[in-house]
Structures are given as structure tokens and as C-alpha cells.
C-alpha positions as CSV (number, residue, x, y, z in Angstrom):
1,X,146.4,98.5,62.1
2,X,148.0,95.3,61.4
3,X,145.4,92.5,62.4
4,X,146.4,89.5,63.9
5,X,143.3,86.3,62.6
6,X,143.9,84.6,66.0
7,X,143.5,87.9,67.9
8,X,140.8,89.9,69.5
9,X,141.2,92.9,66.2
10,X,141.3,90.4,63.7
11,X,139.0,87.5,64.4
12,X,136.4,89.3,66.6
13,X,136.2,92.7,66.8
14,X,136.7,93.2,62.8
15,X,134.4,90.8,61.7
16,X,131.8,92.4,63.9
17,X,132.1,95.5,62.8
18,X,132.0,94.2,59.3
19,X,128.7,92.7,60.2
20,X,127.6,96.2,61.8
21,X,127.8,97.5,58.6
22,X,126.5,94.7,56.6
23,X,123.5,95.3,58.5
24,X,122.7,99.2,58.1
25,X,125.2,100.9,60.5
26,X,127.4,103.0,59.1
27,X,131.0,102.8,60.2
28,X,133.2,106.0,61.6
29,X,136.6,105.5,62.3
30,X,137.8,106.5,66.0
31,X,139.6,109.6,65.3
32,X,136.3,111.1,63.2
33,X,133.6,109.7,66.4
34,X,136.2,111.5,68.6
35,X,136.0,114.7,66.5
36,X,131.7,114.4,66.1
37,X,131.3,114.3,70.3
38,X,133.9,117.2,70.3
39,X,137.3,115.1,72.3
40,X,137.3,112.5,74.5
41,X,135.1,113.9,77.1
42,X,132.2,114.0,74.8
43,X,129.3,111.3,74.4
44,X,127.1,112.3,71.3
45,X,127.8,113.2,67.9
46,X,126.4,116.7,68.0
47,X,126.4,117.7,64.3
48,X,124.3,114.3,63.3
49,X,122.0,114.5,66.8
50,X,120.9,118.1,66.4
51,X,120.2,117.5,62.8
52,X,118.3,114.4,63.7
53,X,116.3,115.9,66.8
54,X,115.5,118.5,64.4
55,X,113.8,116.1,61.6
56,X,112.0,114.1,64.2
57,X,110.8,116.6,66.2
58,X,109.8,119.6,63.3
59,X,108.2,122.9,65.6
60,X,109.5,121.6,68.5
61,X,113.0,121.4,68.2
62,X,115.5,123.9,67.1
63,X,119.1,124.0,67.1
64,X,119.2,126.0,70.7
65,X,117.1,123.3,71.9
66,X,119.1,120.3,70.4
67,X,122.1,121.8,72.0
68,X,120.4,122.1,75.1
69,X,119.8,118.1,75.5
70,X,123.1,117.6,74.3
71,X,124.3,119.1,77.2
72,X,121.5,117.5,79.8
73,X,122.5,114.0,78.4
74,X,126.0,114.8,79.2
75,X,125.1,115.8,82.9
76,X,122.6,113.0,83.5
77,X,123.8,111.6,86.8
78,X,126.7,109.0,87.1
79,X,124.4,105.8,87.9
80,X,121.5,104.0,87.4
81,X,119.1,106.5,88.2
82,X,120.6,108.2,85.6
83,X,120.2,105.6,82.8
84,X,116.7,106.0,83.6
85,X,116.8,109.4,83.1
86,X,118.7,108.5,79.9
87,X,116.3,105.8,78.7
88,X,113.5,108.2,79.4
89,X,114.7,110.4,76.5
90,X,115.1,107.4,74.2
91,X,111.7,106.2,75.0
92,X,110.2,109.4,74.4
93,X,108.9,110.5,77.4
94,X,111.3,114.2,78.0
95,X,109.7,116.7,77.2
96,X,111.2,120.5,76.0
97,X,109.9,123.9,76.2
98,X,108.5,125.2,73.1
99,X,108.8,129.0,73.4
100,X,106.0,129.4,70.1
101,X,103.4,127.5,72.3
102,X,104.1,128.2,75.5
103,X,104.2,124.9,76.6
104,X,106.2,121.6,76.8
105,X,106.4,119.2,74.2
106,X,107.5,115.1,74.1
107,X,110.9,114.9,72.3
108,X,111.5,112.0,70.3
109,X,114.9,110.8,70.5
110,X,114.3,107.5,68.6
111,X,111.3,106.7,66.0
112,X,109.8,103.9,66.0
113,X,110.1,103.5,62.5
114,X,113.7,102.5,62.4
115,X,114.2,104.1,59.0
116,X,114.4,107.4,59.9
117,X,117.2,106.8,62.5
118,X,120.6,107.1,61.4
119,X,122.6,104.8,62.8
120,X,126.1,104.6,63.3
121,X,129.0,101.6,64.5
122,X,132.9,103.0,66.0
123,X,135.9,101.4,67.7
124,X,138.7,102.3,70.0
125,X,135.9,104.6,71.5
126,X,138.3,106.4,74.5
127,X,136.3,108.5,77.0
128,X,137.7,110.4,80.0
129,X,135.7,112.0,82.4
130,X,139.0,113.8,83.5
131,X,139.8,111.5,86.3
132,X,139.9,107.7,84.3
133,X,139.8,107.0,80.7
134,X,138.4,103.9,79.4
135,X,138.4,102.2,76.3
136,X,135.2,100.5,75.1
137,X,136.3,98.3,71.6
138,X,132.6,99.2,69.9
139,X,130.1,101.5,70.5
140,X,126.9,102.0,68.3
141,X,124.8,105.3,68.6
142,X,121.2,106.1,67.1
143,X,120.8,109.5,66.1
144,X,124.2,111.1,67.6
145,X,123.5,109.3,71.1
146,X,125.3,106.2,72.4
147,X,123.7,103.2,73.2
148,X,125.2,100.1,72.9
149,X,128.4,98.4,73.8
150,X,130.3,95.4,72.9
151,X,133.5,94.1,74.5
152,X,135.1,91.2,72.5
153,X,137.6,88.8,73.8
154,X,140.2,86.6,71.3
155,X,138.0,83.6,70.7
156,X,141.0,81.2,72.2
157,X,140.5,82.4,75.3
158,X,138.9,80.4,77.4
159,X,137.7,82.6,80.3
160,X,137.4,85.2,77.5
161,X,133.9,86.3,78.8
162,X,134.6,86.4,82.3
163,X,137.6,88.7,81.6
164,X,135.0,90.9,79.3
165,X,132.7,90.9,82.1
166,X,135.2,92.8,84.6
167,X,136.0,95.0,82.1
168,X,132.0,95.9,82.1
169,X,132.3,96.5,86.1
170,X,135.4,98.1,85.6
171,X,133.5,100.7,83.4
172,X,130.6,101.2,85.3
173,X,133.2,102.3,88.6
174,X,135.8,103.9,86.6
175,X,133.7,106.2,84.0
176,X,130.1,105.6,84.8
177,X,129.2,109.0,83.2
178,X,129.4,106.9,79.7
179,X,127.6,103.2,81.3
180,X,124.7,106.1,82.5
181,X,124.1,106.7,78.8
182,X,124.6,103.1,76.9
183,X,121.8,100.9,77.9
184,X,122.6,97.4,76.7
185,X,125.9,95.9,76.4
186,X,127.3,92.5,74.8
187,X,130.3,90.3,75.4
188,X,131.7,88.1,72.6
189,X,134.4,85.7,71.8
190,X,133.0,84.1,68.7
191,X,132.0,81.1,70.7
192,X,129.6,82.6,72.9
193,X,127.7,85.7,72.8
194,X,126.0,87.2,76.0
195,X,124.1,90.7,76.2
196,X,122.9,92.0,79.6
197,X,121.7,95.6,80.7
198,X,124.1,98.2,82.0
199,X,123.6,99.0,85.2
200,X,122.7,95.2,85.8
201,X,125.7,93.3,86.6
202,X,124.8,90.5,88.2
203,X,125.8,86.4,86.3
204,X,122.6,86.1,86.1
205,X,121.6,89.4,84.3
206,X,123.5,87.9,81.3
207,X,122.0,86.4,78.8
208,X,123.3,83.9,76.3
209,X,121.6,85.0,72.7
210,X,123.1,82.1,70.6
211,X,121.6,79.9,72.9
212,X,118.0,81.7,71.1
213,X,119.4,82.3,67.5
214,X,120.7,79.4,65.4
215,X,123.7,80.5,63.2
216,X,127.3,81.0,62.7
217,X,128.8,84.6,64.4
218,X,128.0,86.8,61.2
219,X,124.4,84.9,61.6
220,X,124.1,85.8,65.1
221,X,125.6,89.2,64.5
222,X,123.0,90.4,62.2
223,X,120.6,89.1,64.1
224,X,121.2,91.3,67.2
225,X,122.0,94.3,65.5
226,X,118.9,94.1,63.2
227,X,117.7,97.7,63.3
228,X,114.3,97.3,64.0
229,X,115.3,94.5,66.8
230,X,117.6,97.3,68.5
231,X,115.0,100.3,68.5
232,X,112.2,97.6,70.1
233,X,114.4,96.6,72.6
234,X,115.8,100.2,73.6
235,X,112.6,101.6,73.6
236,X,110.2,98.5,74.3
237,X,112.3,95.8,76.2
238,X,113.8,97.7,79.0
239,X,112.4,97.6,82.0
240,X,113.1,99.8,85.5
241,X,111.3,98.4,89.2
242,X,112.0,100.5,92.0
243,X,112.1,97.7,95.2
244,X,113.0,98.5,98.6
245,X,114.0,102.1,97.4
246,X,116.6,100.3,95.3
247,X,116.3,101.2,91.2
248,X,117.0,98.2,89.5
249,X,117.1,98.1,85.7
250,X,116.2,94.4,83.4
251,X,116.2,93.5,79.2
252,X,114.3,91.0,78.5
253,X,115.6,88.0,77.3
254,X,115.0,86.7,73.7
255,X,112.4,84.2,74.7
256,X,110.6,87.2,76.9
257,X,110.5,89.3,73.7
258,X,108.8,86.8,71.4
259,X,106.1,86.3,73.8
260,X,105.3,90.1,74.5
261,X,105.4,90.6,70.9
262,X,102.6,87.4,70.5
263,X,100.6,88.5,73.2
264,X,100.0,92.0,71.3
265,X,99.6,90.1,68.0
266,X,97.2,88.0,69.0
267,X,95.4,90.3,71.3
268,X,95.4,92.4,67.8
269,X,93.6,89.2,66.2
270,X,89.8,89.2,65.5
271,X,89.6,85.7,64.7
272,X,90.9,84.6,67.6
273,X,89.9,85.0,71.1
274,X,92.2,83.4,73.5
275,X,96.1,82.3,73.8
276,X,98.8,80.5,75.6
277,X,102.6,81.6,76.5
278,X,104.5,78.5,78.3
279,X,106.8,79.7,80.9
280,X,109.2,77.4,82.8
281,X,110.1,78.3,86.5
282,X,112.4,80.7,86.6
283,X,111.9,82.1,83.2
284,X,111.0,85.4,83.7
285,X,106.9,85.5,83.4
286,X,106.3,88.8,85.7
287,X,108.7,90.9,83.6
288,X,106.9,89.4,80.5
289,X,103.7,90.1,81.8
290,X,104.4,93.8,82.6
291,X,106.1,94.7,79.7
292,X,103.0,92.6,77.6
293,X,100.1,94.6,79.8
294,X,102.3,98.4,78.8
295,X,102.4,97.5,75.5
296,X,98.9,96.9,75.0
297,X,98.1,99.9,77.2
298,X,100.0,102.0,75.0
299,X,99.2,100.7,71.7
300,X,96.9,102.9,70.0
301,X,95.2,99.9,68.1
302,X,93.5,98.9,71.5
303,X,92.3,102.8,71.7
304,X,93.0,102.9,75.9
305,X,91.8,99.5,77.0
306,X,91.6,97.7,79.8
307,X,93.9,95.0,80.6
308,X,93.4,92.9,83.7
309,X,96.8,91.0,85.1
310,X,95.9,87.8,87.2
311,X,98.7,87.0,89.3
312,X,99.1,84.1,92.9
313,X,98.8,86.2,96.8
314,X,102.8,85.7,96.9
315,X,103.2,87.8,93.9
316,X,100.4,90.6,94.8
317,X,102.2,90.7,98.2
318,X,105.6,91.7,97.2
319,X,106.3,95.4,96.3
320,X,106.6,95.0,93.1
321,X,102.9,94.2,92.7
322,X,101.9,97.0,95.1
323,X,103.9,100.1,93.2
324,X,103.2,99.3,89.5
325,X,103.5,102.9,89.1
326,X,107.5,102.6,90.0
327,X,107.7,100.7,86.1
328,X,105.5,103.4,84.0
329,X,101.4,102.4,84.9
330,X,100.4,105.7,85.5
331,X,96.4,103.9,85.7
332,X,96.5,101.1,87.8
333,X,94.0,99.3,90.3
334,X,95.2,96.5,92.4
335,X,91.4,95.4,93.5
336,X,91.5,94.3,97.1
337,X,88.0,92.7,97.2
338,X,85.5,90.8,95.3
339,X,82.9,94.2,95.1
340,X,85.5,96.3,94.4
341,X,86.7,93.9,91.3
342,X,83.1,94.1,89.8
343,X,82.8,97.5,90.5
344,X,86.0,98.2,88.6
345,X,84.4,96.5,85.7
346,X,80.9,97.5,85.9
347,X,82.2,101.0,86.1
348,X,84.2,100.2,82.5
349,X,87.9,100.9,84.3
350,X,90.7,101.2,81.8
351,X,93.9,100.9,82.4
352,X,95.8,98.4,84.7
353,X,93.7,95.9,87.0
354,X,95.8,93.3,89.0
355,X,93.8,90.7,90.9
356,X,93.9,87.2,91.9
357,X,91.3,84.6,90.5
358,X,89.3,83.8,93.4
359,X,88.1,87.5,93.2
360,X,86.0,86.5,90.2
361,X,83.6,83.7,91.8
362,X,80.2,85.3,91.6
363,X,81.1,87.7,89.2
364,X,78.1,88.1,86.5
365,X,78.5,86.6,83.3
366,X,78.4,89.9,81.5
367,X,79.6,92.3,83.9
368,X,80.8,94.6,81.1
């Protein structure tokens, strides 16, 4: 294809897929990912997915059952409450029926050690789900599945990321069978370089990254699509809440990330007993706080701890507060009185305690 350096192809969408593969994704041409998901109406590369489920999941996976969850992530429903259902898999928490054990099994979708993913960056990615077709200028899929979008804009235009923007919306309403499945996407013109969470599509969902990361575009490329940074964020920095009945789905923004990741760091540190995360009003400290309090909870260094989450009365009033449960605490006490605080701790609770302050004045010194 001829390329045109003042263009979208040439001084954009290229270069970033140069990038891609500069940093460990491999590149497949849009004819070949057409021919790996089987057409146009096909999401995951089934050859490299089964082979994948099939490594990471040894015993519990065969090819039957690969196919199988090929064809339940191709039927996940058409919205945001399916891509839940979709980040569920990613994140480990599906399970399949192992026939040798009589029993179901977690399938991993996505190690955490992001060396045994394969990972893989295409363009001109057409999907139709045989009413629209739509035409997404990179996709990048881990282990067969698709996960991530980019929509790039010629860096002369001014309103570039506005007009990528409405082509996001235009997606999600035209073939929202492929935005169920891709859980983050980004919007670039060079100059600027947002990333926000499909299904979350909102101006103030977006997220400026090179306003976190110093550098040139190759720089800030890299950056993002660091391997390592990509699995954390799928599997770690997502985050569903369930308000009002309403399913609304968050990433965390850069800032968000570095604290969660301190918090478990320092709450990892023997030498040190205490720490401090500055938040600005308005910055996004509740959603940093959950996500901090799950990853400790699920850490396997802290061997099921408990983890207590002081919050103000406004906060512990709103719903949010009230239904932990709705974001993935499946152990969590909100203590509604001073005796029942100190008989959560006496008793050695683990898990999930929210409170407010006050609830501590007379508490013994050594309660636990």
C-alpha cells in the first residue's frame, strides 16, 4: 500500500505498528488474521488460542474444550455485561468441565508471567456481524483472543481525536459483538495519546497517557504496549461496579496504577511499617483503594490477610460501599458499630473490613 508521511497509514498507524513489534508483538498481515479467526465474522485466532489454552492449562484443557470457549467467547452477549463475562475469562476466573475429574476447573486465559503469552499486532481488522462491518485500523490479541484497539487519526488533524472518538461509539452501536471482547482501546494522532475502557465512553473515561510518560511517540508507544504493563492492566487494572443496577466498567489511570502497585510493595516490605499515597480531589482514590485492598487480598505473599479500608460516612453511604461484592470481594464486612469492629478483630476476620475512624476510639491497643 502506497503510504502517504503526512497521512494516517504512513505517519501514525505504520509507525505504531513498527513500534508493536519493536516491543514483542508479532505482526500478521490482515488477510492471514482474517484467515486465523476463520472470515470476517470471526474474533480469535483459533489455531494459536487452542494451542495456547492447551499449554497453559495442561489436564484441563483439550482441543474439544478449547474449541468450546472459542465458540462461548464468540457468543458472549453484545454489551457490557458481556465484557465482563469476557474479562472474567482473561482474569482467570471461568471455569471448564474436566471430564477425568469430574469436576470444574479455572482456565487460564492469560499468565501472569507475560512470557508464556504469545502475543500478536494486525491492521485493517474488518469484522461483520452480518448486519454492519466495521473497520478497526489495529487490533492486538494475547493468546488468539482480542483485546485491544487503537484508532489513529493523521497527526494534522486537529480535531483528530474527537473524530477517533466517534468512531469508538460508532463501534460499540454498529458491531458491539467485537467492543464486548476488546477491553481497552486508544486513540492517537502523534500529538496526543488517550486510552479509555470500552464500554466506558464518557470524555471523562479518557485518559491522556503522555500526559504520565515522558517521550517522543515511539517512546510513548513502547511504553503502553510493554507486555508485562498490558497483562497487569487486563488482568489487574480493570475494574466493574454494579450501581443502581447499572454495570459500569473503569481502567485505571497511570497515576492509579503506580500507587496500587506501591501499596502492595510496600505492604510486601518488612522494614517498613507504614506509607503515604497523595491523591488530589478528583483523582480517583476509591477505585485505587479497591483495586489496592483486591490485590493484597489475592496476593498469595500476604497468605489470606486482612485488610481493613477506612473510608468518610458519605462514602460508606453510597452503594458502592454497601455491595463490595458487585467488584469481586467475595469476604467483606462493612462494620456498623464500634463492638462489632472489635469483635471483627478480636475474632481475627480476614478478608475485607470497611469502617470509618471514629469506630476505633476505645479500641484496645492490642486487639489482635
Amino acid at each position: 500500500m502506497r503510504s502517504n508521511l503526512g497521512g494516517e497509514r504512513g505517519a501514525v498507524q505504520n509507525p505504531m505498528l513498527k513500534y508493536a513489534q519493536e516491543a514483542g508483538w508479532k505482526y500478521v498481515k490482515p488477510d492471514e488474521a482474517a484467515g486465523l479467526r476463520g472470515g470476517e465474522t470471526g474474533l480469535v485466532f483459533c489455531d494459536i488460542f487452542i494451542a495456547q489454552m492447551k499449554k497453559l492449562n495442561p489436564g484441563v484443557v483439550d482441543d474439544e474444550a478449547a474449541e468450546e470457549l472459542i465458540k462461548r467467547i464468540e457468543r458472549i452477549p453484545p454489551n457490557v455485561e458481556g465484557s465482563l463475562y469476557a474479562w472474567e475469562y482473561l482474569k482467570g476466573l471461568k471455569t471448564v468441565f474436566v471430564q477425568a475429574e469430574k469436576r470444574e476447573r479455572n482456565v487460564c486465559f492469560i499468565s501472569k508471567d507475560a512470557d508464556k503469552n504469545v502475543y500478536h499486532v494486525t491492521d485493517e481488522f474488518r469484522f461483520n456481524n452480518g448486519t454492519k462491518t466495521n473497520k478497526a485500523d489495529i487490533v492486538l490479541l494475547i493468546n488468539g483472543v482480542p483485546v485491544f484497539l487503537v484508532e489513529t487519526k493523521a497527526s494534522h488533524k486537529v480535531n483528530g481525536i474527537e473524530e477517533a472518538m466517534k468512531q469508538i461509539r460508532r463501534y460499540h452501536h454498529e458491531t458491539p459483538e467485537l467492543l464486548a471482547v476488546l477491553q481497552v482501546y486508544a486513540l492517537t494522532h502523534i500529538v496526543k495519546f488517550y486510552y479509555g475502557a470500552t464500554w466506558s465512553l464518557s470524555r471523562k473515561g479518557l485518559f491522556n497517557w503522555k500526559d504520565e510518560a515522558t517521550g517522543d511517540f515511539e517512546s510513548l508507544v513502547k511504553m503502553f504496549l510493554d507486555k508485562d504493563r498490558v497483562v497487569k492492566v487486563l488482568t489487574d487494572y480493570i475494574l466493574f461496579t454494579r450501581q443502581d443496577d447499572e454495570l459500569k466498567k473503569v481502567v485505571l489511570r497511570p497515576h492509579q496504577m503506580r500507587a496500587v502497585g506501591r501499596v502492595v510493595e510496600r505492604a510486601g516490605n518488612d522494614k517498613k511499617q507504614r506509607g503515604l499515597v497523595w491523591h488530589t480531589q478528583g483523582s480517583g482514590k476509591t477505585y485505587t483503594m479497591i483495586v489496592a485492598a483486591q490485590k493484597l487480598i489475592e496476593s498469595p505473599m500476604f497468605e489470606n490477610p486482612t485488610v481493613i479500608m477506612l473510608v468518610d460516612r458519605n462514602e460508606l453511604e453510597t452503594q458502592l460501599f454497601g455491595n463490595l461484592a458487585s467488584v469481586g470481594f467475595e469476604n467483606v464486612e462493612v462494620a456498623n458499630s464500634k463492638r462489632n469492629l472489635r469483635q471483627l478483630l478480636e475474632q481475627d476476620r480476614r478478608g475485607l473490613i470497611v469502617t470509618m475512624i471514629h469506630k476505633f476510639d476505645g479500641m484496645p491497643e492490642k486487639v489482635n
